[in-house]
gemmi code that builds the backbone of each chain (N, CA, C; Angstrom):
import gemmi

chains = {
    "A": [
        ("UNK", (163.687, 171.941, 52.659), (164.139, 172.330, 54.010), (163.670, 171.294, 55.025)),
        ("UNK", (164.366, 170.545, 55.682), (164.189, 169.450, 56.512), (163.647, 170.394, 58.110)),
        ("UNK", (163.683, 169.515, 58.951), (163.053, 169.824, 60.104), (163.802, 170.791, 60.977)),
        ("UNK", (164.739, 169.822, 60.855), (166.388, 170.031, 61.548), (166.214, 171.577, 61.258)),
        ("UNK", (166.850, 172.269, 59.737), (167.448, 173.398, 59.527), (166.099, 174.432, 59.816)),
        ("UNK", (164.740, 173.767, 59.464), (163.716, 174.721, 60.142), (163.798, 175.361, 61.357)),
        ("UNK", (163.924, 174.653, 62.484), (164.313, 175.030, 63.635), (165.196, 175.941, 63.807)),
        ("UNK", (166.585, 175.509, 63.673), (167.371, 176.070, 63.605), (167.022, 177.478, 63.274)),
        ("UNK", (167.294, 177.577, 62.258), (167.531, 178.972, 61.428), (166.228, 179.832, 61.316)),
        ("UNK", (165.359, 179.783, 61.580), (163.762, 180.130, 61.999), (163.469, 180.219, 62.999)),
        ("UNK", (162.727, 178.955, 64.031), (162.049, 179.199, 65.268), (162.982, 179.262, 66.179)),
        ("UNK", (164.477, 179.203, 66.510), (165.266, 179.328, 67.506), (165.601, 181.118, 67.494)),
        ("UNK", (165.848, 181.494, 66.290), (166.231, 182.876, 66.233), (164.750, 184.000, 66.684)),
        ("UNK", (163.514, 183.545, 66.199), (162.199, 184.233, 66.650), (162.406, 184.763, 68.722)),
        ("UNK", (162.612, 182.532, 68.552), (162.809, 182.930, 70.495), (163.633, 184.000, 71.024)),
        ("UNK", (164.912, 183.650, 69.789), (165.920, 184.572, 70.677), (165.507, 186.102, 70.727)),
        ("UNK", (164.792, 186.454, 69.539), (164.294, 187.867, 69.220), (163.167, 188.139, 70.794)),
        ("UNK", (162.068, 187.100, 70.948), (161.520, 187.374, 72.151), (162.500, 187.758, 73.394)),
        ("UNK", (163.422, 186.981, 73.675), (163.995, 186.951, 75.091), (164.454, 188.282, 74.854)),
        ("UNK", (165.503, 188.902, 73.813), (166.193, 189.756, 73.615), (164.923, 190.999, 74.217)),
        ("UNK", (163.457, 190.834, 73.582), (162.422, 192.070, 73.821), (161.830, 191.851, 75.547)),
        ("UNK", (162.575, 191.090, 75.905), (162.014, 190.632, 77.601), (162.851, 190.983, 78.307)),
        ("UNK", (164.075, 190.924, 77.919), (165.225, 191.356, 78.538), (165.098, 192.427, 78.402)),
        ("UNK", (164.979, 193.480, 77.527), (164.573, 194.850, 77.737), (163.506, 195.325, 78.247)),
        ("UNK", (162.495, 194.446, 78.636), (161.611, 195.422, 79.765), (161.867, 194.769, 81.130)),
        ("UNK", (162.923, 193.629, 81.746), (163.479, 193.626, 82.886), (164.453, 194.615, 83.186)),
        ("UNK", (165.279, 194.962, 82.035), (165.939, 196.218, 82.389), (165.111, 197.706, 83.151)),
        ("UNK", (164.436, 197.857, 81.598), (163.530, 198.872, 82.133), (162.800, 199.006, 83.100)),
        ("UNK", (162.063, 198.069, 83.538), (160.798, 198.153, 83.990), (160.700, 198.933, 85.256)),
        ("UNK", (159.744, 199.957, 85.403), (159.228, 200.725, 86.295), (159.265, 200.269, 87.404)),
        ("UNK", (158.658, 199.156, 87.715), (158.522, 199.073, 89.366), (159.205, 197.576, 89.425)),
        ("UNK", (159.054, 197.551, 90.795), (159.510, 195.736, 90.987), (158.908, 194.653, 90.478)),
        ("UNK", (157.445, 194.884, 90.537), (156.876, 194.172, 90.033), (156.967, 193.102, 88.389)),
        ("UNK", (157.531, 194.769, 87.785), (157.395, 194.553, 86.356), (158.460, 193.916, 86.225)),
        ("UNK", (159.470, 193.801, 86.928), (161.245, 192.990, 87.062), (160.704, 191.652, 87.341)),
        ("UNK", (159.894, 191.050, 88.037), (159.678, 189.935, 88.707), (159.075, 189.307, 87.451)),
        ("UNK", (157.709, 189.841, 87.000), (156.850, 189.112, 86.022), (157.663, 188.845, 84.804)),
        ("UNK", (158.979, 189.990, 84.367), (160.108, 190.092, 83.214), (160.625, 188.681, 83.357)),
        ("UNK", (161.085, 188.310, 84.714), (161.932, 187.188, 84.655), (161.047, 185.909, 84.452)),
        ("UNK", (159.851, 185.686, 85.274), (158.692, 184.412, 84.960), (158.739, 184.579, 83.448)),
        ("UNK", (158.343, 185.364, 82.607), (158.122, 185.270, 81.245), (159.537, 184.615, 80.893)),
        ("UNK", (160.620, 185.233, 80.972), (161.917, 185.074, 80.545), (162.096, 183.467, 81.000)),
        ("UNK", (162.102, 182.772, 81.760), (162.362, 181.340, 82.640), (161.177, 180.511, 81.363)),
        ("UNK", (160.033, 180.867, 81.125), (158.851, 180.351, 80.625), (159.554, 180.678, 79.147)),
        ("UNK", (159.823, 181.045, 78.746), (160.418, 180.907, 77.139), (161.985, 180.111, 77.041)),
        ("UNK", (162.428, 180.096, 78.357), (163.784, 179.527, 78.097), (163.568, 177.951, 78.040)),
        ("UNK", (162.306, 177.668, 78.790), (161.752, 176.072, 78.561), (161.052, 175.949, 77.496)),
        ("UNK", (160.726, 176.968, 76.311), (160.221, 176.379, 75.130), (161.707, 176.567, 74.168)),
        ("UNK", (162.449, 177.224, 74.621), (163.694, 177.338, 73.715), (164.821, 175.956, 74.088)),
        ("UNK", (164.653, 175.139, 75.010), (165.254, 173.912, 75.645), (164.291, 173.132, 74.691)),
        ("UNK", (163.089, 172.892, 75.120), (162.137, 172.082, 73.755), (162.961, 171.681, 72.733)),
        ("UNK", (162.530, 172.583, 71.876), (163.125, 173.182, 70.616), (164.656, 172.763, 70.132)),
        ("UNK", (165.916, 173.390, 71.514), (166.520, 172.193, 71.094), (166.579, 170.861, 71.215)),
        ("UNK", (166.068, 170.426, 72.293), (166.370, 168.895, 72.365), (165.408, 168.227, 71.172)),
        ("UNK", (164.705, 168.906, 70.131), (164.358, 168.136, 68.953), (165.658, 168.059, 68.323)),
        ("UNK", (166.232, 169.571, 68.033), (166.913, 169.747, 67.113), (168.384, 168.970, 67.215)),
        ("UNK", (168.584, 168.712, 68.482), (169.630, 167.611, 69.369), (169.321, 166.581, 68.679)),
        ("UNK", (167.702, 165.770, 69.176), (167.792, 164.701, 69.698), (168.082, 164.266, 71.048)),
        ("UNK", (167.901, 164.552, 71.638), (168.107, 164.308, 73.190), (166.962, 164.375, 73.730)),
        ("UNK", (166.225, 163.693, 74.303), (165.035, 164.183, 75.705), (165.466, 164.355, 76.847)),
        ("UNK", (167.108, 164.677, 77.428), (167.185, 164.094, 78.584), (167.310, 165.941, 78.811)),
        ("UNK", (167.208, 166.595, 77.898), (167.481, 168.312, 78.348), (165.748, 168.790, 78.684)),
        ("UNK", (164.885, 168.043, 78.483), (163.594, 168.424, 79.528), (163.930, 167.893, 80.911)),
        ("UNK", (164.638, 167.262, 81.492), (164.586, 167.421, 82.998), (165.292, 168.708, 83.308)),
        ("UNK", (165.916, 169.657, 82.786), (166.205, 170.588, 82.990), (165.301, 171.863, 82.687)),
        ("UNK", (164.280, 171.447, 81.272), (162.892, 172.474, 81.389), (162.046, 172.269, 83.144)),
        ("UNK", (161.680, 170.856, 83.644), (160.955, 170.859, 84.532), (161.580, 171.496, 85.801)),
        ("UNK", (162.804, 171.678, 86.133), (163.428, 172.304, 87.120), (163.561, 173.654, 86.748)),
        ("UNK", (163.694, 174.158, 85.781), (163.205, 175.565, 85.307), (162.099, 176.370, 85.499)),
        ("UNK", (160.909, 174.847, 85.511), (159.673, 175.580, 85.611), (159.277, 175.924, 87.024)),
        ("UNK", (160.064, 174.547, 87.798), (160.019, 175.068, 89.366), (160.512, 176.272, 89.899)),
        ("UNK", (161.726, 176.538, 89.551), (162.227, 177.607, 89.962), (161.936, 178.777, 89.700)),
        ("UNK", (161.238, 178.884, 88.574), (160.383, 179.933, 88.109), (159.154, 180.154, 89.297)),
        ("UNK", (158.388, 179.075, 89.282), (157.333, 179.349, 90.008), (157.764, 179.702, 91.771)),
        ("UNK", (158.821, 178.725, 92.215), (158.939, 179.452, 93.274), (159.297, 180.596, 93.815)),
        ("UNK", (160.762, 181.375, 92.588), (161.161, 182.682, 92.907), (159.711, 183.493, 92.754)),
        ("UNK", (159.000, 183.244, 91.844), (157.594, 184.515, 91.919), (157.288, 184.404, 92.962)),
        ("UNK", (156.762, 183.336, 93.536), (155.836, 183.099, 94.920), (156.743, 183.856, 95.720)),
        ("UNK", (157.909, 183.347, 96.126), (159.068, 184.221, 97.486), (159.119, 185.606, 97.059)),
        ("UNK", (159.526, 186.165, 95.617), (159.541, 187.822, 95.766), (157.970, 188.389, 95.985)),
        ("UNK", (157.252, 187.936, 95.877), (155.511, 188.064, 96.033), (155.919, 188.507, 97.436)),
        ("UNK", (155.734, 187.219, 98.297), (155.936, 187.386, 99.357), (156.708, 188.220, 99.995)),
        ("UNK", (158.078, 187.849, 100.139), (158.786, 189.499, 100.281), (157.984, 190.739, 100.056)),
        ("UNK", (157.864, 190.970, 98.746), (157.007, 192.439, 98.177), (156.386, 192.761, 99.401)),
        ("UNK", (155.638, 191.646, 99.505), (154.759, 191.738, 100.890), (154.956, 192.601, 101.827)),
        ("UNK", (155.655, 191.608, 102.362), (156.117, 191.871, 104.113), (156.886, 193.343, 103.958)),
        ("UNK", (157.393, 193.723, 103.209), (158.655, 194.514, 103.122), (157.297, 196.183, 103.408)),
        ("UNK", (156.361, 195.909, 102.911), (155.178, 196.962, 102.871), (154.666, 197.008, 104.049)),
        ("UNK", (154.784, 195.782, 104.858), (153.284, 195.817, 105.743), (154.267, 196.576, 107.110)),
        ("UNK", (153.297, 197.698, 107.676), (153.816, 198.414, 108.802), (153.266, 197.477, 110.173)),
        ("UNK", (153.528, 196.572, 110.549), (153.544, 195.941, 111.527), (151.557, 195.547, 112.082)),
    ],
    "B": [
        ("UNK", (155.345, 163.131, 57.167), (153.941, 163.716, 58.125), (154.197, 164.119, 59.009)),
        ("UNK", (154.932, 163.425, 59.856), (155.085, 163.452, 61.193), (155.961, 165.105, 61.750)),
        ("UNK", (156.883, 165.229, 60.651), (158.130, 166.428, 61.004), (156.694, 167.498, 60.301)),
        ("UNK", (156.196, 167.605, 59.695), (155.035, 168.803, 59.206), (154.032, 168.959, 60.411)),
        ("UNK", (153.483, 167.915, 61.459), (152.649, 168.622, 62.449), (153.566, 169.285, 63.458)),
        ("UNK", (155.053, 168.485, 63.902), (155.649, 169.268, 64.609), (156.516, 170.528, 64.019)),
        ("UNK", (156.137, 171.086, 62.871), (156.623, 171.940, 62.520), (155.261, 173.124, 62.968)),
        ("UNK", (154.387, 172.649, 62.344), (152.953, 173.362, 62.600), (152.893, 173.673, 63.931)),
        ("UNK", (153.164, 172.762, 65.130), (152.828, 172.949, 66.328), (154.125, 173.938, 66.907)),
        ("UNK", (155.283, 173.276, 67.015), (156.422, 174.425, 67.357), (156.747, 175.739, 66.712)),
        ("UNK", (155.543, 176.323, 65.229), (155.498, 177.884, 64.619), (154.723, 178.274, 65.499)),
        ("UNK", (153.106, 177.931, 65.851), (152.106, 178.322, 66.708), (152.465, 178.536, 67.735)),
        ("UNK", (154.035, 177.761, 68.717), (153.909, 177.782, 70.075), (155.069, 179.044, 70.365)),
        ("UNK", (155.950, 178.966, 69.077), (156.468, 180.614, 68.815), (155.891, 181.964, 68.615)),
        ("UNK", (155.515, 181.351, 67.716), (154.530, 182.828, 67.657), (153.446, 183.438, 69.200)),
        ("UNK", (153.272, 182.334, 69.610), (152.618, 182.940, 71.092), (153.230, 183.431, 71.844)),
        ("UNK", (154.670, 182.494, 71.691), (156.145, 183.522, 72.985), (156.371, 184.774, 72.247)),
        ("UNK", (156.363, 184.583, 71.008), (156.558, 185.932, 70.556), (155.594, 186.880, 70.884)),
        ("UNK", (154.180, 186.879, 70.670), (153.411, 187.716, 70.850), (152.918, 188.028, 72.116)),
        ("UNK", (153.542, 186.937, 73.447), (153.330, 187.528, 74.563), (154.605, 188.428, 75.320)),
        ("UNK", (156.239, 188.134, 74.073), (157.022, 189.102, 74.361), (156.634, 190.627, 74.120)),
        ("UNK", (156.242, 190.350, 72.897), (155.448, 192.231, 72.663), (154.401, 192.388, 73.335)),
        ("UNK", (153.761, 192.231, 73.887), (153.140, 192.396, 74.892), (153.289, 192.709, 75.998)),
        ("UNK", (154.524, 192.227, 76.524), (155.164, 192.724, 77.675), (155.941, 193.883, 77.540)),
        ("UNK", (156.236, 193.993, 76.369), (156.599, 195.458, 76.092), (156.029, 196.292, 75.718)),
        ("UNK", (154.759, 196.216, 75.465), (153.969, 197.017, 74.803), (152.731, 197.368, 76.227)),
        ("UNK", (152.196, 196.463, 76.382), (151.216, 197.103, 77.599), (151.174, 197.981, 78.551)),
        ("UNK", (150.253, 199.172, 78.506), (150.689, 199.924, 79.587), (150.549, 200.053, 81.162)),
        ("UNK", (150.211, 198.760, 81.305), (150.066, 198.854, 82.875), (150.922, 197.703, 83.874)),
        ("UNK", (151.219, 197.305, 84.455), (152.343, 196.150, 85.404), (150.680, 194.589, 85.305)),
        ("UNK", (148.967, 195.379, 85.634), (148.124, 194.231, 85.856), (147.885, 193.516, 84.397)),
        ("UNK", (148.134, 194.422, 83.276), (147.611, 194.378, 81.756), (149.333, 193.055, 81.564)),
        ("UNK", (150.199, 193.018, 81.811), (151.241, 192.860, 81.387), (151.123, 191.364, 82.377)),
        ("UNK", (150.492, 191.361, 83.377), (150.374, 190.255, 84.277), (149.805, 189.222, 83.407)),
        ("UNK", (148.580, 189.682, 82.625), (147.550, 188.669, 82.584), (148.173, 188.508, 80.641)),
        ("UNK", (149.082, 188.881, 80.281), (149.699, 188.779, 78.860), (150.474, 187.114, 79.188)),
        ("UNK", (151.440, 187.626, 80.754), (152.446, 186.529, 80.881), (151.460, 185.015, 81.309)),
        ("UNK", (150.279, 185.073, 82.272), (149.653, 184.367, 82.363), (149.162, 183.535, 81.303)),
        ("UNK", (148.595, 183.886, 79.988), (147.865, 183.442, 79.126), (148.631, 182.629, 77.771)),
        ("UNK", (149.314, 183.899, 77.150), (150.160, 183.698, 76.154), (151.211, 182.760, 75.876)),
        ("UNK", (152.507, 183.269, 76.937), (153.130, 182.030, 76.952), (153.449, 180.981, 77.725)),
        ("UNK", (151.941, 180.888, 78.396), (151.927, 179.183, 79.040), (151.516, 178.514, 77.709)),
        ("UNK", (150.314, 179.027, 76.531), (150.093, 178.337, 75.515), (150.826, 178.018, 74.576)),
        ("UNK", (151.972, 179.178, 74.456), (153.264, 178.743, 73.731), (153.665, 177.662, 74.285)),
        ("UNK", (154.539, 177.331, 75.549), (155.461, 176.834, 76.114), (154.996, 175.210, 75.685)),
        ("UNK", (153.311, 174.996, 75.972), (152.663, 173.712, 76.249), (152.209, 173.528, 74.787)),
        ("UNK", (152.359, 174.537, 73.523), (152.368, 173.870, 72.089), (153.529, 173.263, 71.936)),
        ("UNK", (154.440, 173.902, 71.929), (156.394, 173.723, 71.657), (156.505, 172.131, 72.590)),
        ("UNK", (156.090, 172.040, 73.908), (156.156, 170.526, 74.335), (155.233, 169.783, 73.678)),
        ("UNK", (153.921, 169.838, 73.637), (153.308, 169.008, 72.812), (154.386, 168.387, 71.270)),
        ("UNK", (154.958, 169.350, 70.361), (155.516, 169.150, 69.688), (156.996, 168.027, 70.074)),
        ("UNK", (157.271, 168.866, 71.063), (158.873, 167.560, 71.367), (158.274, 166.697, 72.150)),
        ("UNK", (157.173, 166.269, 72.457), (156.560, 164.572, 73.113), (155.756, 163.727, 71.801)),
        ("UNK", (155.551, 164.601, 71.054), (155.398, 163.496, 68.971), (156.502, 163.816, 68.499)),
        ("UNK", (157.991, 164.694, 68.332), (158.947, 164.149, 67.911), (159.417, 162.633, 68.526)),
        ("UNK", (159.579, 162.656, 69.632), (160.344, 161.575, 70.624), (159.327, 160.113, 70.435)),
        ("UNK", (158.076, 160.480, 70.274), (157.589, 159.166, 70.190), (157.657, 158.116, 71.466)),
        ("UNK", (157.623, 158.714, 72.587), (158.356, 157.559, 73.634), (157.706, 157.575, 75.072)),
        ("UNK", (157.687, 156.990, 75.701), (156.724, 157.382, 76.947), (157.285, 158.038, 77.906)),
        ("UNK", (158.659, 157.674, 78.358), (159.226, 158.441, 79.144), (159.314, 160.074, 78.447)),
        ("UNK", (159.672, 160.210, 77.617), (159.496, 161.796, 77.063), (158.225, 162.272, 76.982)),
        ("UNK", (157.264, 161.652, 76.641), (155.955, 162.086, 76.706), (155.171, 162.337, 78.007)),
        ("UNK", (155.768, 161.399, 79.164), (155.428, 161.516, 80.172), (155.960, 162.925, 80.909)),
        ("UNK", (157.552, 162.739, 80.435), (157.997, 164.385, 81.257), (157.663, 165.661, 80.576)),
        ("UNK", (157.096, 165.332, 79.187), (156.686, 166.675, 78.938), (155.379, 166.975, 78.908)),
        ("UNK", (154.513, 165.819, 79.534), (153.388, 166.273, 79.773), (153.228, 166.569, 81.143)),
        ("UNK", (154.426, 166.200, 82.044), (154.496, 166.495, 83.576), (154.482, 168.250, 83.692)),
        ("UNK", (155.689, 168.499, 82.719), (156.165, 169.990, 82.505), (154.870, 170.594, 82.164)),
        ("UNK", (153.691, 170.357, 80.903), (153.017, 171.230, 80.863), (151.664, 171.775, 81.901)),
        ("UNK", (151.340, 170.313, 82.890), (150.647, 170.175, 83.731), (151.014, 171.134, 84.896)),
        ("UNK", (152.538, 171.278, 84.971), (152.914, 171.945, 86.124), (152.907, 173.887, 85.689)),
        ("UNK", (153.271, 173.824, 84.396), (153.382, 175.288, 83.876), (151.596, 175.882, 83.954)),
        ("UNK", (150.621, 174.629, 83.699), (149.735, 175.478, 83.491), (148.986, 175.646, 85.401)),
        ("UNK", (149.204, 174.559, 85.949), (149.095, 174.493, 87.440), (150.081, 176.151, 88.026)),
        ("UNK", (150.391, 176.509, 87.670), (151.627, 177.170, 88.492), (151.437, 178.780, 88.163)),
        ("UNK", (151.112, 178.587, 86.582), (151.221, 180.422, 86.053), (149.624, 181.338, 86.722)),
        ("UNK", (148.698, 180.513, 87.268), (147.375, 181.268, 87.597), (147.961, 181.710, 89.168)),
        ("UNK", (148.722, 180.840, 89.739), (149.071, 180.636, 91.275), (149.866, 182.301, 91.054)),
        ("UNK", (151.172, 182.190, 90.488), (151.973, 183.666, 90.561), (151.336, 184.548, 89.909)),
        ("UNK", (150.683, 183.852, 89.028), (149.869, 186.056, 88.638), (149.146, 186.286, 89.728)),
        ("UNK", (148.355, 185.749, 90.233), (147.557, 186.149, 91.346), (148.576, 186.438, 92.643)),
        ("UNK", (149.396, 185.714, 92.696), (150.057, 186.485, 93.748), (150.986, 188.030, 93.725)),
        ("UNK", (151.422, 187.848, 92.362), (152.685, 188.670, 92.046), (151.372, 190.032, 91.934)),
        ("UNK", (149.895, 189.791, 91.244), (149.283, 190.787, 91.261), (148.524, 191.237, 92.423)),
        ("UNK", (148.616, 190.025, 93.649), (148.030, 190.732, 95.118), (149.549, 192.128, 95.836)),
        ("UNK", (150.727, 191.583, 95.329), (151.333, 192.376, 95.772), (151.632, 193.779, 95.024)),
        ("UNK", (151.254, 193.461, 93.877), (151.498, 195.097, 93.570), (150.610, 195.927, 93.794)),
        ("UNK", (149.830, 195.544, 94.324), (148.283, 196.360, 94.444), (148.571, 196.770, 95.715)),
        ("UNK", (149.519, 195.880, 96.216), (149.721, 196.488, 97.779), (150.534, 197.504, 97.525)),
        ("UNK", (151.489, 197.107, 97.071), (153.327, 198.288, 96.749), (152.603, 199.543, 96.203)),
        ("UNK", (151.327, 199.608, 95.644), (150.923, 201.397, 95.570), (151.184, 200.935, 93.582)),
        ("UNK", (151.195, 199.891, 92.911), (151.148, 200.565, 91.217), (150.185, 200.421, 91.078)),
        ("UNK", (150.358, 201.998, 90.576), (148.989, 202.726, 89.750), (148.027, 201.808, 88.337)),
        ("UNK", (147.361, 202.395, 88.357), (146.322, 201.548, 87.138), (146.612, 202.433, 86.075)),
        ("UNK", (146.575, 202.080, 84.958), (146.263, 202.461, 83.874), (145.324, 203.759, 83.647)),
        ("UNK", (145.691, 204.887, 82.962), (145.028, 206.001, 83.038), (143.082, 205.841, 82.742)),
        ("UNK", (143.356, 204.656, 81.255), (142.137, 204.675, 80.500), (141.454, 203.464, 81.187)),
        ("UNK", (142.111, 202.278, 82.357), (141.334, 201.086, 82.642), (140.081, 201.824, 83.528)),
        ("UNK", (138.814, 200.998, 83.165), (137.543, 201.400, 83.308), (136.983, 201.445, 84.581)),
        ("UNK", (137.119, 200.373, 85.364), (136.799, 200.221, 86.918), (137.954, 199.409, 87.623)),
        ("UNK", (138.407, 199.546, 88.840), (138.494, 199.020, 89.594), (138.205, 198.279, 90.640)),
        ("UNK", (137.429, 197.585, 90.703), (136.601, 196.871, 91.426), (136.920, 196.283, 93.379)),
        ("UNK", (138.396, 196.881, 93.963), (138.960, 196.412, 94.686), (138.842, 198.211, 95.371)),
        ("UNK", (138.457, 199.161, 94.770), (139.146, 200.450, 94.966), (138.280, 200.490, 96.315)),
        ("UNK", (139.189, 200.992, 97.450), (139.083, 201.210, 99.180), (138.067, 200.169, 99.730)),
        ("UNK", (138.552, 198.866, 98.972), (138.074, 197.923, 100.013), (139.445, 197.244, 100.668)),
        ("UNK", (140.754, 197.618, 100.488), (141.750, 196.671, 101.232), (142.100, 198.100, 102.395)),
        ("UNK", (142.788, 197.224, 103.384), (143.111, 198.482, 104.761), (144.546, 197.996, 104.112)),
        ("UNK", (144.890, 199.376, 104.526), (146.304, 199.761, 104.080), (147.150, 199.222, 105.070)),
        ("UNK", (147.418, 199.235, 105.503), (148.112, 198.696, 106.655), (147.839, 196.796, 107.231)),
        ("UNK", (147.157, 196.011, 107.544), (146.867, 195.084, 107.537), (146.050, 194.114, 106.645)),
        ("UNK", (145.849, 194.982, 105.527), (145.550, 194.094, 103.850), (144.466, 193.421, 104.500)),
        ("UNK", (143.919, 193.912, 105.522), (142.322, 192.630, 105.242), (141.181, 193.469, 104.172)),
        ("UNK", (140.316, 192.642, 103.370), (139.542, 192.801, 102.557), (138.378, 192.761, 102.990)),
        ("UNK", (137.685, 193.991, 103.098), (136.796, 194.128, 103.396), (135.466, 194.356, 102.387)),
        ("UNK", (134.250, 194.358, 102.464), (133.033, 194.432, 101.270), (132.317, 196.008, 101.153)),
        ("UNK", (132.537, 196.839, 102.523), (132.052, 198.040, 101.961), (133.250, 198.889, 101.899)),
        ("UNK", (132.992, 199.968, 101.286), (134.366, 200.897, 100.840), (134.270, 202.053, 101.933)),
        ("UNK", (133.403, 202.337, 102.582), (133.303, 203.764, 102.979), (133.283, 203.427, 104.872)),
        ("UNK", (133.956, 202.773, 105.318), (134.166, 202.353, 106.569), (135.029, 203.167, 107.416)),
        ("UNK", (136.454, 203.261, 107.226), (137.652, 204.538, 107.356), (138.031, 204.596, 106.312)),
        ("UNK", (137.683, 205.571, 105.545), (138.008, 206.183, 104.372), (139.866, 206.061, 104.044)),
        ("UNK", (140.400, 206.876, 105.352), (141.651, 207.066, 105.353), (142.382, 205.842, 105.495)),
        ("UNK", (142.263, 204.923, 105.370), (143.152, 203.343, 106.127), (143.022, 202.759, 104.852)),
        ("UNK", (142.226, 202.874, 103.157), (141.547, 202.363, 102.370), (143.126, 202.632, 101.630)),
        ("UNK", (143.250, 201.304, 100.551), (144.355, 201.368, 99.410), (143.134, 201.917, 98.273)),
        ("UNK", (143.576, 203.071, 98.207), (143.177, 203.445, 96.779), (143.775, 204.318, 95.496)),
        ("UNK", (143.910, 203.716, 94.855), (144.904, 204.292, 93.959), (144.821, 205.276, 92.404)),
        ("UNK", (143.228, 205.406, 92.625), (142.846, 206.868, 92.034), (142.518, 207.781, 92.516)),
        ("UNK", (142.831, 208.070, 94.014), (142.980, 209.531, 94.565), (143.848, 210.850, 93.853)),
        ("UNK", (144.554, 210.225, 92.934), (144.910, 211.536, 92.238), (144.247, 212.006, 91.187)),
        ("UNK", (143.100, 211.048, 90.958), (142.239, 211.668, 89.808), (141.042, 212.818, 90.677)),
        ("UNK", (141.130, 213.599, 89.925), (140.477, 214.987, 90.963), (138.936, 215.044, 91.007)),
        ("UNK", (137.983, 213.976, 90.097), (136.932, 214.024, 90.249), (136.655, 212.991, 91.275)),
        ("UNK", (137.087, 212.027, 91.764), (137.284, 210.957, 92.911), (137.072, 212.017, 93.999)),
        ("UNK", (138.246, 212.992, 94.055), (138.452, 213.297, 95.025), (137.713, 214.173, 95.035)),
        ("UNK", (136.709, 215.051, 94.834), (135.723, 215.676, 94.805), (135.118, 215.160, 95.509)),
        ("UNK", (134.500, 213.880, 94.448), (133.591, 212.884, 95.184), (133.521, 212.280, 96.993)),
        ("UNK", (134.890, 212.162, 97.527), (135.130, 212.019, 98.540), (135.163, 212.654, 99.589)),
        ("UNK", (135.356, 214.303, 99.224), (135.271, 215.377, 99.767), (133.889, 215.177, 100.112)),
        ("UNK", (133.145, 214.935, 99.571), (131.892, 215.695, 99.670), (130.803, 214.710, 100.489)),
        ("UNK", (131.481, 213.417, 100.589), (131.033, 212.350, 101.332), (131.320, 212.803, 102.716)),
    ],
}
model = gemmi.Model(1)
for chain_id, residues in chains.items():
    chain = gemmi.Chain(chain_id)
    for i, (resn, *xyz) in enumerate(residues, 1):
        res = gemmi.Residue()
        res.name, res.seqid = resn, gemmi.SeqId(i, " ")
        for name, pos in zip(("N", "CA", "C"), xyz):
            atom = gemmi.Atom()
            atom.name, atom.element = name, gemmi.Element(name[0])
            atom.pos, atom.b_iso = gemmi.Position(*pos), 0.0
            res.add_atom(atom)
        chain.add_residue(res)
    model.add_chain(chain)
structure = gemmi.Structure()
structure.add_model(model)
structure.setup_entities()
């Protein structure tokens, strides 16, 4: 079994099994909170599942699209944080 | 050689996304589930790159995926701490069985300043085991 079909048929399907169990507690999840942290996790596995392929590609040029992933991750938390915030505070 | 450590390194950095996905489904509290996403799979994310910067062999790839892991691990302490200052505000509850709270009626409800003693205006205090009835005993009687 070469590298290539390892990936593939193994560690790409595991990820997908994670996202699939992340995606069900963004559905679910109780409060807002638990929706917000659902999606950071979810953004944070979609840049190890980009990894992963650009071995299985060959390509490096699909990590400039992990690093803009990771931004956008970090900033939507920070802004719904914030929001959360304000949306509470009685003046 | 080379395809066997990045095989070794991209199982380890799965298995951590994996085990910080069950985790997020499994924990019972929004702070327990915070500090899963914090830990777990930033160490996944930054094994799985380690692995595609020794496939590539190259500096420009090595450089952006060591940019990426610098920034994932810079970034995930910043939003748990924030995403967990705000739920503490929004009123979620703790965990039935977590042991102490260490924050309990030191924030004012209303203008979130943090204060060091708890028993100042009782009533203005975020506290979020007032429905446990021996607390509230306790408070009564203060």
């Amino acid at each position: 079994m070469t590298l290539n079909e390892y990936l593939s048929y193994i560690i790409l399907p595991v990820l997908g099994i994670a996202v699939l169990l992340i995606v069900y507690r963004f559905i679910k999840g109780p409060s807002m909170a638990d929706k917000i942290i659902a999606l950071d996790v979810l953004i944070t596995t979609g840049i190890g599942i980009i990894g992963v392929y650009s071995i299985t590609h060959g390509r490096s040029t699909f990590l400039d699209t992990a690093l803009i992933l990771a931004l956008i991750a970090f900033l939507s938390t920070v802004a719904f944080s914030y929001y959360l915030e304000k949306r509470n505070r009685k003046k | 050689m080379t395809s066997i450590i990045i095989g070794i390194l991209v199982t380890l950095g799965t298995l951590f996304i994996l085990l910080s996905a069950i985790g997020l489904l499994r924990m019972p509290d929004t702070y327990l589930r915070i500090s899963v996403n914090t830990k777990a799979a930033t160490l996944g994310v930054g094994l799985v790159l380690v692995g595609t910067a020794i496939f590539f062999n190259d500096l420009s790839t090595t450089s952006r995926a060591l940019v990426i892991i610098l920034f994932v691990f810079l970034t995930a302490p910043v939003s748990a701490h924030l995403i967990g200052r705000a739920s503490y505000f929004m009123g979620v509850k703790l965990w039935d069985k977590s042991v102490m709270d260490d924050l309990r009626g030191k924030y004012q409800k209303h203008s979130y300043v943090l204060k060091s003693k708890t028993d100042d205006t009782p009533h203005d205090n975020i506290d979020h085991t007032k429905n446990d009835i021996h607390t509230r005993i306790d408070e009564d009687v203060k």
